[in-house]
N, CA, C and O atoms as a Tripos MOL2 file, in Angstrom:
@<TRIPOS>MOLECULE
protein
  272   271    68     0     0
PROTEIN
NO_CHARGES

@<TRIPOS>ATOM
      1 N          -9.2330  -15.0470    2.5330 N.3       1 UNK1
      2 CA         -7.9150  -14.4590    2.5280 C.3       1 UNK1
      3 C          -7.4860  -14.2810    1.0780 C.2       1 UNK1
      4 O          -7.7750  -15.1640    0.2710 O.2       1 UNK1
      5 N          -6.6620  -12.9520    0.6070 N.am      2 UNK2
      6 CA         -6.6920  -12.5560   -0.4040 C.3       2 UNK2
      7 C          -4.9720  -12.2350   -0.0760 C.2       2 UNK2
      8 O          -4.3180  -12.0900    0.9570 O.2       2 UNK2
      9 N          -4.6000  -12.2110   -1.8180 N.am      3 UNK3
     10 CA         -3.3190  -11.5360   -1.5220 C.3       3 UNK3
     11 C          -3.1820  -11.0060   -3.3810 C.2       3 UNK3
     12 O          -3.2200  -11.5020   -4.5070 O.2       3 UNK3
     13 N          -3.0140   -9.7250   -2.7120 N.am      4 UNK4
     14 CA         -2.9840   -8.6380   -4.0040 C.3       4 UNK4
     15 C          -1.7480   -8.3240   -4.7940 C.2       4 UNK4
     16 O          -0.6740   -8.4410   -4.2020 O.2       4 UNK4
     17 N          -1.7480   -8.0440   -5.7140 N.am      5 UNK5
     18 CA         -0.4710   -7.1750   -6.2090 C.3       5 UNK5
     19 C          -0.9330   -6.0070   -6.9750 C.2       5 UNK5
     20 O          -1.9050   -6.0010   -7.7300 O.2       5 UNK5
     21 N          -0.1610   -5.0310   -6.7210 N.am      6 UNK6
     22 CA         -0.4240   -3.5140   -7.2990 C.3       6 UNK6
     23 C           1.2710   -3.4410   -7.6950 C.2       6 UNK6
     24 O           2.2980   -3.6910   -7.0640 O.2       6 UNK6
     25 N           0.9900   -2.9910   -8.9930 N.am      7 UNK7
     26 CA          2.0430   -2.2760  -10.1840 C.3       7 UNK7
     27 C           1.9910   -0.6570   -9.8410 C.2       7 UNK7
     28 O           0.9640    0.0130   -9.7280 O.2       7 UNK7
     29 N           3.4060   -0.1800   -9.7000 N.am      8 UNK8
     30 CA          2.7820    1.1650   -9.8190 C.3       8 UNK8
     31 C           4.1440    1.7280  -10.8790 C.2       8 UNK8
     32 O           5.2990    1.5070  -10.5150 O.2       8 UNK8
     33 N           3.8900    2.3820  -12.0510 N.am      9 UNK9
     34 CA          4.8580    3.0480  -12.9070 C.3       9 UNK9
     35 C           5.4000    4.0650  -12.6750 C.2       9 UNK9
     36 O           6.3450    4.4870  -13.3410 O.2       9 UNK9
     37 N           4.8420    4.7180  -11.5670 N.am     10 UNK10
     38 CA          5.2140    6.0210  -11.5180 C.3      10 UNK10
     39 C           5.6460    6.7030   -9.9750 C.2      10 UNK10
     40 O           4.8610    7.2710   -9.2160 O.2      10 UNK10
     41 N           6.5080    6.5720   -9.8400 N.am     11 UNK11
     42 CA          6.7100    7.1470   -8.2050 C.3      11 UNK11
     43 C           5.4810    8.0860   -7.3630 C.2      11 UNK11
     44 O           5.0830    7.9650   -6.2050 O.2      11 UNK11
     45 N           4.9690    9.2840   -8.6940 N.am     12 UNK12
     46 CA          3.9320    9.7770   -8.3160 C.3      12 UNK12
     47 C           2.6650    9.0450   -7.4450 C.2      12 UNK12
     48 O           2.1670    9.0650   -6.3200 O.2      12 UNK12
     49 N           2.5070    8.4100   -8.7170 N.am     13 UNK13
     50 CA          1.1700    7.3240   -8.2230 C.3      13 UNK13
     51 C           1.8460    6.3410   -6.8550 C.2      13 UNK13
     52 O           0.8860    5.6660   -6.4830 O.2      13 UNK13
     53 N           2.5320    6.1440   -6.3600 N.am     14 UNK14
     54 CA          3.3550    5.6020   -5.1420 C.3      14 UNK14
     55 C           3.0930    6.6650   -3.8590 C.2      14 UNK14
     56 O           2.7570    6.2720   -2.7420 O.2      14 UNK14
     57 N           3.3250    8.2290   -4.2480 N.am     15 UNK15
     58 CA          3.0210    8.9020   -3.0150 C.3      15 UNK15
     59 C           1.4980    8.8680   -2.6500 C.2      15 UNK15
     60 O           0.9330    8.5680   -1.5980 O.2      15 UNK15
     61 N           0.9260    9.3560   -4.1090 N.am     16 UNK16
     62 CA         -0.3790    9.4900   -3.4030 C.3      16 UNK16
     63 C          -1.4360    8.1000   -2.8280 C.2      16 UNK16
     64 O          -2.4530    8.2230   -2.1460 O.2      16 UNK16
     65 N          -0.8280    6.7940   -3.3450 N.am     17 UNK17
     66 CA         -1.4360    5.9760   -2.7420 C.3      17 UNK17
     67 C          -1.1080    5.8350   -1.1850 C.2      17 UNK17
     68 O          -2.1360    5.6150   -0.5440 O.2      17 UNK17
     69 N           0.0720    5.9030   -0.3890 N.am     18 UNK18
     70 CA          0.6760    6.4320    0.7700 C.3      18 UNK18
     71 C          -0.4870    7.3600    1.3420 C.2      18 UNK18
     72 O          -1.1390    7.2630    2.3810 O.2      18 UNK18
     73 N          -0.5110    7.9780    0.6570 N.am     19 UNK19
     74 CA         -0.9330    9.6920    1.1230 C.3      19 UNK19
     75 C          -2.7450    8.7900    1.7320 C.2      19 UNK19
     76 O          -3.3630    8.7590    2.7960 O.2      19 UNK19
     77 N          -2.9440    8.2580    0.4600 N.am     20 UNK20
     78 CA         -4.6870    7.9390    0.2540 C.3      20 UNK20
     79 C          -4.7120    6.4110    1.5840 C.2      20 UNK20
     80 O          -5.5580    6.1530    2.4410 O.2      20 UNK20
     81 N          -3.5250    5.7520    1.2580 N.am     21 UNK21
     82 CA         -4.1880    4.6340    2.2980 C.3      21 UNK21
     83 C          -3.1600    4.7500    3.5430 C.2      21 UNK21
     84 O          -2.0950    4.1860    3.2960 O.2      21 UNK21
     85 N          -3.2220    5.3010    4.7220 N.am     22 UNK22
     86 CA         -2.6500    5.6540    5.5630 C.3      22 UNK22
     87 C          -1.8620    4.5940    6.4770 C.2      22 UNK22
     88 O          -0.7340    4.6420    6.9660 O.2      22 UNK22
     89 N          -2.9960    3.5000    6.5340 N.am     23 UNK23
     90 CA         -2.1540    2.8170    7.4600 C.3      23 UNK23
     91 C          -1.1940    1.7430    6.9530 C.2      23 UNK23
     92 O          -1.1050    0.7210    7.6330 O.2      23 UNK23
     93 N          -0.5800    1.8330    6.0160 N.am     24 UNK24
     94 CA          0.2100    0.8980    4.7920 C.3      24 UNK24
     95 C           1.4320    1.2120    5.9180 C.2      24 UNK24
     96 O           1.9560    0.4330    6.7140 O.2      24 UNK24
     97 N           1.7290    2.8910    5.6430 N.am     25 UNK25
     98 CA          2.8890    3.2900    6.3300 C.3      25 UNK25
     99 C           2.6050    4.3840    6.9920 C.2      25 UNK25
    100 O           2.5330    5.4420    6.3670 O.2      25 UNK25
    101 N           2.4080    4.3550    8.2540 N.am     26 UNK26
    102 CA          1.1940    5.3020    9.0440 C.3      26 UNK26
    103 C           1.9200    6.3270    9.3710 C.2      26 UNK26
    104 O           1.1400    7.2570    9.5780 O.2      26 UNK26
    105 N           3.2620    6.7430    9.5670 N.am     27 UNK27
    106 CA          4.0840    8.1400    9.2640 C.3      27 UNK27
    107 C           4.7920    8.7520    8.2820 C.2      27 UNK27
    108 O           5.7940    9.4640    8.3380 O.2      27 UNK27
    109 N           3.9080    8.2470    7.0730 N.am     28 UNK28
    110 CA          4.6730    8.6860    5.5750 C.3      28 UNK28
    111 C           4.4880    9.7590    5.5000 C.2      28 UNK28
    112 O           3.4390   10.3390    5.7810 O.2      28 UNK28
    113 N           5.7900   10.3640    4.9810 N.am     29 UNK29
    114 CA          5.7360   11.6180    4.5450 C.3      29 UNK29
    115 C           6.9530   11.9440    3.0300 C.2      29 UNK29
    116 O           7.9810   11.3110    2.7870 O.2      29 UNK29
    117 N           6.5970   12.6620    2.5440 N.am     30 UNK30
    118 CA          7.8750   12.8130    1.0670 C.3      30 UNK30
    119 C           9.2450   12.9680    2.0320 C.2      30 UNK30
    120 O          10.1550   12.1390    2.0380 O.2      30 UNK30
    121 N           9.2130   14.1860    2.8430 N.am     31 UNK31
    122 CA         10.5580   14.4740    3.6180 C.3      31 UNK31
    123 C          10.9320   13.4690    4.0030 C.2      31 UNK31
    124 O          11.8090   12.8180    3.4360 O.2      31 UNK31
    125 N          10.3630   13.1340    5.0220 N.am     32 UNK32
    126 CA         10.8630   11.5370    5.6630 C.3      32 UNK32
    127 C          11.3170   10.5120    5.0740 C.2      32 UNK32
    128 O          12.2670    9.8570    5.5030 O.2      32 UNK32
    129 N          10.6290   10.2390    3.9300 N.am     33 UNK33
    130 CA         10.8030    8.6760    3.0670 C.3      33 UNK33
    131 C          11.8270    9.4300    1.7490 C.2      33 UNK33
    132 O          11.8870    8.9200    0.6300 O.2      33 UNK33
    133 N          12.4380   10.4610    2.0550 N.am     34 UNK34
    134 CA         12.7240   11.1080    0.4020 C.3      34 UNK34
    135 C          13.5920   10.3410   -0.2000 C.2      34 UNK34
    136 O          13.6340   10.3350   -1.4300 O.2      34 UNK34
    137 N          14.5810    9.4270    0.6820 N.am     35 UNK35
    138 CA         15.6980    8.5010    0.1690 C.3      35 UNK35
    139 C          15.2530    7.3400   -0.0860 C.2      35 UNK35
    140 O          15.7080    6.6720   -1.0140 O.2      35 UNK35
    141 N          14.3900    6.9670    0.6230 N.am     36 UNK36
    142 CA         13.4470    5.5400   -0.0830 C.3      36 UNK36
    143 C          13.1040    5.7240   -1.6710 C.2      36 UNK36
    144 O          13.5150    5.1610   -2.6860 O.2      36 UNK36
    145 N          11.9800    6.9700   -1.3760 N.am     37 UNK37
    146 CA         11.4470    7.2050   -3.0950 C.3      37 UNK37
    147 C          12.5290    7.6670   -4.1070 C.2      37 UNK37
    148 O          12.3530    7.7960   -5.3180 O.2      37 UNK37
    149 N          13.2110    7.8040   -3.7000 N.am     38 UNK38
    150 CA         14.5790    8.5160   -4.7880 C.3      38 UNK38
    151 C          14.8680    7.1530   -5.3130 C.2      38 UNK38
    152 O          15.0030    6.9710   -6.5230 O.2      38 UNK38
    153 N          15.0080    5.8020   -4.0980 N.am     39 UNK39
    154 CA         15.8860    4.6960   -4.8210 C.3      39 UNK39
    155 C          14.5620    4.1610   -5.4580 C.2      39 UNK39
    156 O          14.8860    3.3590   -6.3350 O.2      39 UNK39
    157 N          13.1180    4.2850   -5.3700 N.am     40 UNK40
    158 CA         12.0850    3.3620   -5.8120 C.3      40 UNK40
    159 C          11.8280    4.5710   -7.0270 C.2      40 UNK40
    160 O          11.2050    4.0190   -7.9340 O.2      40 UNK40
    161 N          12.0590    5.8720   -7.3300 N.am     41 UNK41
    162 CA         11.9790    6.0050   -8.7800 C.3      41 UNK41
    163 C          12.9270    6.2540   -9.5100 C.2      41 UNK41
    164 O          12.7960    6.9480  -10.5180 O.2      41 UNK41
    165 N          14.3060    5.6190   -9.0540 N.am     42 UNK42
    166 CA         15.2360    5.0990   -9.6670 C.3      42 UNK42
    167 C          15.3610    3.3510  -10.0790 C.2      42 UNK42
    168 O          16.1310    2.9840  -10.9660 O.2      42 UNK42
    169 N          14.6980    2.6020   -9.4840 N.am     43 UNK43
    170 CA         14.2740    1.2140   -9.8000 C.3      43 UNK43
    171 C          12.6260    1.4000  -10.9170 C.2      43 UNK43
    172 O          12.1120    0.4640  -11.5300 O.2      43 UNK43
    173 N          12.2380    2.4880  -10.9010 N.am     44 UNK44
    174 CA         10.8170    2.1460  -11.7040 C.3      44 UNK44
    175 C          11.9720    3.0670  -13.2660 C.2      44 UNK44
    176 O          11.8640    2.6260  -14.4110 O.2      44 UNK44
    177 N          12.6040    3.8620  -13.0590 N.am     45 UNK45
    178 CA         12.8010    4.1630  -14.7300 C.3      45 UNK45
    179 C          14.1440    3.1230  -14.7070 C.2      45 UNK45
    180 O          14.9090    3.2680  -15.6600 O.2      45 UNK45
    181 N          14.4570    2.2090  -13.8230 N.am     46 UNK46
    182 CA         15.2510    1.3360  -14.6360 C.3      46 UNK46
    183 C          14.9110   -0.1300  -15.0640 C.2      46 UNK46
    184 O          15.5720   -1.0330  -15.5770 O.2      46 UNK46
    185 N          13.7090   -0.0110  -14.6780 N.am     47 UNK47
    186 CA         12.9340   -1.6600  -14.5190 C.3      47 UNK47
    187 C          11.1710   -1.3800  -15.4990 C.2      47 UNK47
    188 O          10.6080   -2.1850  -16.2410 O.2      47 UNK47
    189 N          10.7450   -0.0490  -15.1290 N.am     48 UNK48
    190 CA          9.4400    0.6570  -15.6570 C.3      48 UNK48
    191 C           8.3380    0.4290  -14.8590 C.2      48 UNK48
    192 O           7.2990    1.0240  -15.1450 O.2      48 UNK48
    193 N           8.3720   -0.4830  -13.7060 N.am     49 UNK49
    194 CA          7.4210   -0.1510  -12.9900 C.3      49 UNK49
    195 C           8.1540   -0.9350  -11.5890 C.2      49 UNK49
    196 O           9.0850   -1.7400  -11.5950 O.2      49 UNK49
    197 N           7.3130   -0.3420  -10.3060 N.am     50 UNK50
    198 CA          7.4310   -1.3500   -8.5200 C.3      50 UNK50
    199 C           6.4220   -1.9700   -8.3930 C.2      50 UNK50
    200 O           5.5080   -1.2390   -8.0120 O.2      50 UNK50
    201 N           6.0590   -3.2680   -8.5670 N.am     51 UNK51
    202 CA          5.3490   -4.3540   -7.8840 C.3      51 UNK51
    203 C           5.3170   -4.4050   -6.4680 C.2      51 UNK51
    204 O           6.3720   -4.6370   -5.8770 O.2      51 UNK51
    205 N           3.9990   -4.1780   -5.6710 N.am     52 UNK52
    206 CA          4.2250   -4.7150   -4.0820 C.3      52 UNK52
    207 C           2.8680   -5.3590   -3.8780 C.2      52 UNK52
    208 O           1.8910   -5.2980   -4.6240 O.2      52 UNK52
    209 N           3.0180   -6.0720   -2.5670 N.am     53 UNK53
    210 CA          1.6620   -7.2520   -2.7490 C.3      53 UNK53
    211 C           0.9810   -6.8620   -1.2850 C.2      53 UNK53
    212 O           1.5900   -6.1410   -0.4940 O.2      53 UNK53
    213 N          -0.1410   -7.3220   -1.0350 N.am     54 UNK54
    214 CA         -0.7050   -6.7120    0.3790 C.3      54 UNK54
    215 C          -1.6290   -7.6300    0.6770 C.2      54 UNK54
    216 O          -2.5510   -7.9790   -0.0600 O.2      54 UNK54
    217 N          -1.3790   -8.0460    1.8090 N.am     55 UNK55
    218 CA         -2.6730   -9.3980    2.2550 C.3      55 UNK55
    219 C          -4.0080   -8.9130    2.5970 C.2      55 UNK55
    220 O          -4.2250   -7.7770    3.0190 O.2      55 UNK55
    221 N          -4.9670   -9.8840    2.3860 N.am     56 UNK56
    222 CA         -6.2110   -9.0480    2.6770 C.3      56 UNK56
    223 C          -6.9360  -10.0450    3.2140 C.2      56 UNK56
    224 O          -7.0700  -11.1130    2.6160 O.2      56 UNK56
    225 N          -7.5580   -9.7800    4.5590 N.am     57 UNK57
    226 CA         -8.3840  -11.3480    5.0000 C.3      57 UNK57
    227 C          -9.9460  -10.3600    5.5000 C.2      57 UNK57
    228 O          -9.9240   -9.3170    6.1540 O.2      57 UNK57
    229 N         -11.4610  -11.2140    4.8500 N.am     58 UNK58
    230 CA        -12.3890  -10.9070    5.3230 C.3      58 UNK58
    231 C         -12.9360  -11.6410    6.1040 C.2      58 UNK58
    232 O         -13.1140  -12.8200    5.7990 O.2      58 UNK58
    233 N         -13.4410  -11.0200    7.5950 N.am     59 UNK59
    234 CA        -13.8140  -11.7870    8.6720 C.3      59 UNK59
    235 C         -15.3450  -11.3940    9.0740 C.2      59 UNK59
    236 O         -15.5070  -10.3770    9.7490 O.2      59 UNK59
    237 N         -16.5710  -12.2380    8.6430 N.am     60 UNK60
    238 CA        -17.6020  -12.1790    8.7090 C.3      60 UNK60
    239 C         -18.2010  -12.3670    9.8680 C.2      60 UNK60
    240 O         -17.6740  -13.3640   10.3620 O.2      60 UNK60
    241 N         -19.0540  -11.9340   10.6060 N.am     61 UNK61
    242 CA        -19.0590  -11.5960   11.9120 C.3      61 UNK61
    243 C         -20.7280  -11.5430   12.2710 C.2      61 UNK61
    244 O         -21.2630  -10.5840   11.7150 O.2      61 UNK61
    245 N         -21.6710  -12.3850   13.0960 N.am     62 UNK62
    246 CA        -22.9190  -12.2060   13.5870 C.3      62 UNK62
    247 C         -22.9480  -12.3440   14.7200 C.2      62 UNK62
    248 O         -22.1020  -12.9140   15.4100 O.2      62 UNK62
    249 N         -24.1120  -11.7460   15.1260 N.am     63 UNK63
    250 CA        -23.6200  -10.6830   16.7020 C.3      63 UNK63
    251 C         -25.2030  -12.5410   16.8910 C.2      63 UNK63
    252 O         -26.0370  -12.8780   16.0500 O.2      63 UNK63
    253 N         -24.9910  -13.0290   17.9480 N.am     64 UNK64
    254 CA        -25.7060  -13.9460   18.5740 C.3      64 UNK64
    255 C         -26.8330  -13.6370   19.0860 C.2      64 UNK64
    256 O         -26.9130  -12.6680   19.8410 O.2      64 UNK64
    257 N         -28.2950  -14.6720   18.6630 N.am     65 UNK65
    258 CA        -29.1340  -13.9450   19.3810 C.3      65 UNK65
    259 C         -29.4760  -14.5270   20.6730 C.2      65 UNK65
    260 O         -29.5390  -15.6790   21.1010 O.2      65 UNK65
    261 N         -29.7420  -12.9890   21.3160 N.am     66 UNK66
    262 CA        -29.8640  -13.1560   22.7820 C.3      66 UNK66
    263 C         -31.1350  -13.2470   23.1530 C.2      66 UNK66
    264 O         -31.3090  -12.9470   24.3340 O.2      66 UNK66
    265 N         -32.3860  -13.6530   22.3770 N.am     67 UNK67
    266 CA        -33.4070  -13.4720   23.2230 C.3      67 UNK67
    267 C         -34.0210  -14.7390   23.8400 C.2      67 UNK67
    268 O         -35.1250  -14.8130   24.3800 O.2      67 UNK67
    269 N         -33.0870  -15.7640   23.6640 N.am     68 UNK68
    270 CA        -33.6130  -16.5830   24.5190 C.3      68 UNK68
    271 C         -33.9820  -17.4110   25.5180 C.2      68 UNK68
    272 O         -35.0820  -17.9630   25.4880 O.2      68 UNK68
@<TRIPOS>BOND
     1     1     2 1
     2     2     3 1
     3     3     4 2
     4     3     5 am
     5     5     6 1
     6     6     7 1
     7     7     8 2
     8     7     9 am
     9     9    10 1
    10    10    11 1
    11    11    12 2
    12    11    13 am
    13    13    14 1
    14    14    15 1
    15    15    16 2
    16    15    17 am
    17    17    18 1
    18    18    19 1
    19    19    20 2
    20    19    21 am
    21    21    22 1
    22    22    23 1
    23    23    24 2
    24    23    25 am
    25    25    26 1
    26    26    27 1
    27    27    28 2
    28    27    29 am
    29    29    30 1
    30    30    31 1
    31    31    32 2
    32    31    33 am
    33    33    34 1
    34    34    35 1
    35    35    36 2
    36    35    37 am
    37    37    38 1
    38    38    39 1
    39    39    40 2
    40    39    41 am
    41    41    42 1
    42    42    43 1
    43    43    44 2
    44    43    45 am
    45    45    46 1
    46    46    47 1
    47    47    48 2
    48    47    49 am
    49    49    50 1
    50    50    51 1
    51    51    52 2
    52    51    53 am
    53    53    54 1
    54    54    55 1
    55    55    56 2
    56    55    57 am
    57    57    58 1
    58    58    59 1
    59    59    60 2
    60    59    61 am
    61    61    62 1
    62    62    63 1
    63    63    64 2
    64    63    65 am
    65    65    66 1
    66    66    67 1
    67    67    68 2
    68    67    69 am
    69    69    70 1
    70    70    71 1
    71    71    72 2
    72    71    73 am
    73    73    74 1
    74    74    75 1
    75    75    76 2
    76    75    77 am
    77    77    78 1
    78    78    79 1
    79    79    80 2
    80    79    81 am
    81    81    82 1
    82    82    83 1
    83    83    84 2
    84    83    85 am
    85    85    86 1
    86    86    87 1
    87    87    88 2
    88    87    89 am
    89    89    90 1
    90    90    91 1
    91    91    92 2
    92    91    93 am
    93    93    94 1
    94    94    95 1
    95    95    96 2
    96    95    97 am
    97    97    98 1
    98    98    99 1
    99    99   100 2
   100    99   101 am
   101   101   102 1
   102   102   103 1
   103   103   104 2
   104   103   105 am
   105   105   106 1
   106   106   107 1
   107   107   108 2
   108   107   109 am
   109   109   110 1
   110   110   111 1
   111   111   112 2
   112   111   113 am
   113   113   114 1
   114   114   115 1
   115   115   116 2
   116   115   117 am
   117   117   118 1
   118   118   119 1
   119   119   120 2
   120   119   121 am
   121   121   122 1
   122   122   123 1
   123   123   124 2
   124   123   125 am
   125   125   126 1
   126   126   127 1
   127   127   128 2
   128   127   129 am
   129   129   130 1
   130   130   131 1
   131   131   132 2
   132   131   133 am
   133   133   134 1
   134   134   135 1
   135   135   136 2
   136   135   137 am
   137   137   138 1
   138   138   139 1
   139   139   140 2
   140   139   141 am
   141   141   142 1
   142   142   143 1
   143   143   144 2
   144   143   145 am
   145   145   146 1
   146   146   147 1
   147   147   148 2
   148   147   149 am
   149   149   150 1
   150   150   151 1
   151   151   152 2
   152   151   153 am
   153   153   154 1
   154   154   155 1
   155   155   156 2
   156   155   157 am
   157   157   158 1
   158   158   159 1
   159   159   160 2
   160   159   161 am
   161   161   162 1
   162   162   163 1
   163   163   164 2
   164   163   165 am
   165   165   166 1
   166   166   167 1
   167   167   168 2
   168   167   169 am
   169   169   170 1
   170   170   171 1
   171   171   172 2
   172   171   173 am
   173   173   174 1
   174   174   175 1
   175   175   176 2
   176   175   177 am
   177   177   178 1
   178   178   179 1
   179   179   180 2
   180   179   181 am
   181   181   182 1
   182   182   183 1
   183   183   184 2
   184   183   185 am
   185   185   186 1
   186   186   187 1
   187   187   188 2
   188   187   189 am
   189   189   190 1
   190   190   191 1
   191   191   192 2
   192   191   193 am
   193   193   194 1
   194   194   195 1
   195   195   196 2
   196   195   197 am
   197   197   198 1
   198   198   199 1
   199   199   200 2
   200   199   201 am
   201   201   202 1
   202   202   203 1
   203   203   204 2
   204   203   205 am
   205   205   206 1
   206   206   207 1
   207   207   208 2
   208   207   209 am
   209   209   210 1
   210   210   211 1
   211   211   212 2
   212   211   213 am
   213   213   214 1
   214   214   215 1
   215   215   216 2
   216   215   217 am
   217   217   218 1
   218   218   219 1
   219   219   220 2
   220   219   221 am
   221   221   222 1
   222   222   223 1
   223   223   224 2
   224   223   225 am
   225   225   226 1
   226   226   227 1
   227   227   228 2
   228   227   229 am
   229   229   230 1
   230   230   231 1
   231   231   232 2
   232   231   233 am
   233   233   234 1
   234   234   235 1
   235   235   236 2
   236   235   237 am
   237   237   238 1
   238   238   239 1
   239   239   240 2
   240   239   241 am
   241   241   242 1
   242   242   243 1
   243   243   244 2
   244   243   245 am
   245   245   246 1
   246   246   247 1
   247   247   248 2
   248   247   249 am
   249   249   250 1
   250   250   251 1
   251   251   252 2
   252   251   253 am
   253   253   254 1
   254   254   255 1
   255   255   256 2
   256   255   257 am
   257   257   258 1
   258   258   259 1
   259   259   260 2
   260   259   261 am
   261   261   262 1
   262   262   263 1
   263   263   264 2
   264   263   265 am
   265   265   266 1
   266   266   267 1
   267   267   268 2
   268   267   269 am
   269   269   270 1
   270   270   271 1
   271   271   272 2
@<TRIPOS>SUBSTRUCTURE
     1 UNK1         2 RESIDUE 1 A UNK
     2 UNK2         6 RESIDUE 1 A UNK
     3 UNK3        10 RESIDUE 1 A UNK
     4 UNK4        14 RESIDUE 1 A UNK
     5 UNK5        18 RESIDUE 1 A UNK
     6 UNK6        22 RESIDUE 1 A UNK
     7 UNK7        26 RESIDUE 1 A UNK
     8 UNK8        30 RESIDUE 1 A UNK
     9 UNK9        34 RESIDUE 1 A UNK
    10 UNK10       38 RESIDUE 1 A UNK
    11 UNK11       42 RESIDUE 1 A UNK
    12 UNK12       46 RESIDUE 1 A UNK
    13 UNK13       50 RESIDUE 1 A UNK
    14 UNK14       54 RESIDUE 1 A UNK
    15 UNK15       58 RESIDUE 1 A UNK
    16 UNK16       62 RESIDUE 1 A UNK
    17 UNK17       66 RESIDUE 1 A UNK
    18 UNK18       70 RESIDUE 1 A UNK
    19 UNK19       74 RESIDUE 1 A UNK
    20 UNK20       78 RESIDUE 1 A UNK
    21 UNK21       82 RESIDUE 1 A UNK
    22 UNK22       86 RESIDUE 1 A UNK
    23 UNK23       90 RESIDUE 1 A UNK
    24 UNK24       94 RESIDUE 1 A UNK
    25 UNK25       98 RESIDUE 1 A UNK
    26 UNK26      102 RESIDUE 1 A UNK
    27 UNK27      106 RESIDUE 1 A UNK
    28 UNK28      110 RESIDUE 1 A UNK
    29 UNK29      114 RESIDUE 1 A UNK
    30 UNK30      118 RESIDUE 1 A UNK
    31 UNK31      122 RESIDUE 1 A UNK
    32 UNK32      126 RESIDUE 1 A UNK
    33 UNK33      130 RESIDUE 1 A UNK
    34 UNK34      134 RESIDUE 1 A UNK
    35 UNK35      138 RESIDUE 1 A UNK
    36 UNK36      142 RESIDUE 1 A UNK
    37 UNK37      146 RESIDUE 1 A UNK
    38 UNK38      150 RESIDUE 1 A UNK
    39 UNK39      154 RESIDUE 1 A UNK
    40 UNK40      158 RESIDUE 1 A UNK
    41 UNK41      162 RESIDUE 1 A UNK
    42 UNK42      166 RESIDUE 1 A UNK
    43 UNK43      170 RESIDUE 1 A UNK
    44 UNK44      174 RESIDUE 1 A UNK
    45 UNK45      178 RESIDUE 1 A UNK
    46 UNK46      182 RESIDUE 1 A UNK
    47 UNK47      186 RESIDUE 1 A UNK
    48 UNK48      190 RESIDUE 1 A UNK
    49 UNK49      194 RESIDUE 1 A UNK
    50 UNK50      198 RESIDUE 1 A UNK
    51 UNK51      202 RESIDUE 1 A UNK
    52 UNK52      206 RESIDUE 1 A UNK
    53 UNK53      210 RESIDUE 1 A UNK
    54 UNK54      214 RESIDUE 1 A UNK
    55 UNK55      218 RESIDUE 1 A UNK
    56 UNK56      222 RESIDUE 1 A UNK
    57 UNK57      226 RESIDUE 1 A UNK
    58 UNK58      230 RESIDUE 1 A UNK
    59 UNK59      234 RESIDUE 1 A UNK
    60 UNK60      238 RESIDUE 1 A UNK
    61 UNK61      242 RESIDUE 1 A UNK
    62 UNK62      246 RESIDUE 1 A UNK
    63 UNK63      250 RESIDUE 1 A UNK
    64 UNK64      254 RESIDUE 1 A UNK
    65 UNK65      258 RESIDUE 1 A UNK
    66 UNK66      262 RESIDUE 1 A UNK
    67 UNK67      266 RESIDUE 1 A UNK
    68 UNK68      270 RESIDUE 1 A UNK
């Protein structure tokens, strides 16, 4: 189990990670979210960047053998 943090400076770089990892927020769209991102690149030029963190757990998995 992992737990990440990603900086992002630029509202830009905020959509297209949205855009690139889908299921973060699985009906993002600019229209839709436009009042969200308005207040998050109004907090990045008053702060210079948005910090958000994302859990990550790897679950290793062997299939049992059956031949015996």
């Amino acid at each position: 189990m992992e737990r990440l943090r990603i900086e992002f400076f630029d509202i830009g770089a905020i959509v297209y990670f949205l855009r690139k990892v889908v299921w973060t927020v699985p009906d993002f769209s600019v229209s839709r979210y436009r009042e969200q991102l308005r207040d998050l690149h109004d907090l990045i030029e008053a702060e210079g960047h948005f910090t958000s963190h994302s859990s990550r757990v790897l679950i290793e998995a062997t299939k049992p053998d059956r031949t015996g």
